[in-house]
N, C-alpha and C positions, 0 to 999 in steps of 0.2 A: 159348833164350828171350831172347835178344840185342835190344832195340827198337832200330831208328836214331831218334836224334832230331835236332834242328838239321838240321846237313851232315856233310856229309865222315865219313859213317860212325859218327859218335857214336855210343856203346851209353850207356846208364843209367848202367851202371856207370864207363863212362869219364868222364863228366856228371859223376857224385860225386867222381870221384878229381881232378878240375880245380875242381870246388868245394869240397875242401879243403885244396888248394894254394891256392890264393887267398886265403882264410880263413887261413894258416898265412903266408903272407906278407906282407896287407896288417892284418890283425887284427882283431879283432869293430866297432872303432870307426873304424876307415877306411873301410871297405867304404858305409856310406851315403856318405862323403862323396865318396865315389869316384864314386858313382851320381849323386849331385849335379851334378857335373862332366859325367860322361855326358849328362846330360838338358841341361844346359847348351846343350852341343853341339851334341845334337841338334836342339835348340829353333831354335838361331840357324842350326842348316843349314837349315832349312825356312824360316824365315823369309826368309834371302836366296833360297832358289828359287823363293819365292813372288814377294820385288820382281823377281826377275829373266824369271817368267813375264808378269809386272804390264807389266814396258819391253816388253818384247815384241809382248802383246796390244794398247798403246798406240800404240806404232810402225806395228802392221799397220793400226791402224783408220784413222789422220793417212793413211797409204798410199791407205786406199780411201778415204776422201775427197779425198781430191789426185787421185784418179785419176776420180773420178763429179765432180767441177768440172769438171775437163778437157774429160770425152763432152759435159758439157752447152754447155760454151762454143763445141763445131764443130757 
């Protein structure tokens, strides 16, 4: 009666026994602040993939207009 959860084979039980190792390592009042940090992270990953789709989409559009001035000019 083993569930996988996550990846890589997780069971329930293996789930608990890493959640309190962690808990026994970083302590009842690290652990938000840990998560703090996490979201941080995450936050400003997404936001630079966001400016970095933003250059992109910009780039391509300057492209097609440089390129429909062109057709129209011959």
């Amino acid at each position: 009666m083993n569930t996988t959860l996550l990846f890589m084979g997780i069971g329930t039980q293996e789930f608990l026994f890493l959640a309190l190792i962690i808990l026994l390592l970083f302590g009842g009042k690290k652990i938000p602040e840990l998560m703090k940090g996490i979201g941080k992270g995450v936050r400003s990953f997404k936001e630079g993939m966001n400016e970095v789709e933003d250059n992109l989409k910009e780039t391509y559009q300057k492209k097609e207009e440089t390129t429909s001035n062109e057709k129209k000019e011959k």
